[in-house]
N, C-alpha and C positions, 0 to 999 in steps of 0.2 A: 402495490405490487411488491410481493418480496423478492430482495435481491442478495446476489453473494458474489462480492468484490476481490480479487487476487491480487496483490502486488507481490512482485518480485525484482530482485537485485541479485542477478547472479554474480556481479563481480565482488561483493559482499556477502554471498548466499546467505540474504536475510527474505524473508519470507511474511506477509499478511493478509489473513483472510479475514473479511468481516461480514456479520449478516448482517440485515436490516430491511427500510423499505424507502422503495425509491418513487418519486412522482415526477411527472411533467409539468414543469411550470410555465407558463405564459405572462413572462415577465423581459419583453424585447430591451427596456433601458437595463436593465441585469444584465442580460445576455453580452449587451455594449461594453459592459464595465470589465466583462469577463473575458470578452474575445482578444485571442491574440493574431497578430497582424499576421504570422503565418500561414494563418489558415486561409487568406486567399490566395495561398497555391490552388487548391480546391472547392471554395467557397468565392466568386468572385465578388458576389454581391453584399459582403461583409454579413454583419451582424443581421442583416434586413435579409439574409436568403431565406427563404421560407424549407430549405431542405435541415436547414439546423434546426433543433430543439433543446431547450435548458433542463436536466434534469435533476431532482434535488435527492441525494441519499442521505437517509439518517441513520447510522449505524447502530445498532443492539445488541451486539459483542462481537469479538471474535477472537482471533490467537495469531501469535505470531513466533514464527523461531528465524534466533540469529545468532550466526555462525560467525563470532570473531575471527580474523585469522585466515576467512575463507575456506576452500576448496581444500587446500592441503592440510589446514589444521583438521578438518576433519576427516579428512583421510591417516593421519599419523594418530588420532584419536580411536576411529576403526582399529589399526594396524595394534595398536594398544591392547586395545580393550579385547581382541580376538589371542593375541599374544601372553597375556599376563590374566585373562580373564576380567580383569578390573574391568570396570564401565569409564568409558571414554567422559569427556568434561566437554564434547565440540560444538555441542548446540544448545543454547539456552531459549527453553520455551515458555509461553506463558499466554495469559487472559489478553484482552483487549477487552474495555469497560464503556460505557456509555461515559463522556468527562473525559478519558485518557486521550483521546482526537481530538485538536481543533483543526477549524478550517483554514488550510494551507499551509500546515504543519506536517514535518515527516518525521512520526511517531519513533519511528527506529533507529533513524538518527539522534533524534532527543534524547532517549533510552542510553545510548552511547557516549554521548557526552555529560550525561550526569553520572556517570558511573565514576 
């Protein structure tokens, strides 16, 4: 099945969307390794409820923009670039690549700190 993934951080306004394709795995000791203990607020039968499902995406690209600075840097970048005609500097956009995601990593944050 193909799928399209959103993340968002508005207190960041960073932004990632990624395509790819996602499957149902039936793999219950997985499911164990991955389950976190909050979820029986609503799950009370833990790992073993039959209403949970594991699903696995594998990403195929996508793009992401992020707005150092926030909310205001891009608004004083707007306020700019409508003011002096320049084009604003507030949001750096770009690819997302098969390789650039590993699992349980957050790519946007990485991005940032190797800057």
């Amino acid at each position: 099945m193909r799928l399209s993934l959103v993340f968002q951080n508005d207190a960041d306004s960073a932004l990632m969307h990624l395509l790819g394709r996602a499957t149902v795995v039936d793999d219950r000791a997985k499911m164990k390794e991955l389950y976190p203990p909050l979820l029986k607020t609503w799950l009370h039968k833990g790992a073993e409820d039959p209403r949970m499902t594991l699903i696995r995406f594998d990403a195929d690209r996508g793009d992401f923009r992020d707005s150092p600075g926030g909310p205001r840097q891009v608004l004083a970048d707007f306020t700019k670039a409508v003011v002096t005609g320049t084009p604003g500097q507030g949001a750096e956009m770009g690819e997302v690549k098969p390789g650039d995601v590993k699992s349980g990593e957050n790519p946007l944050l990485n991005r940032r700190t190797e800057r």
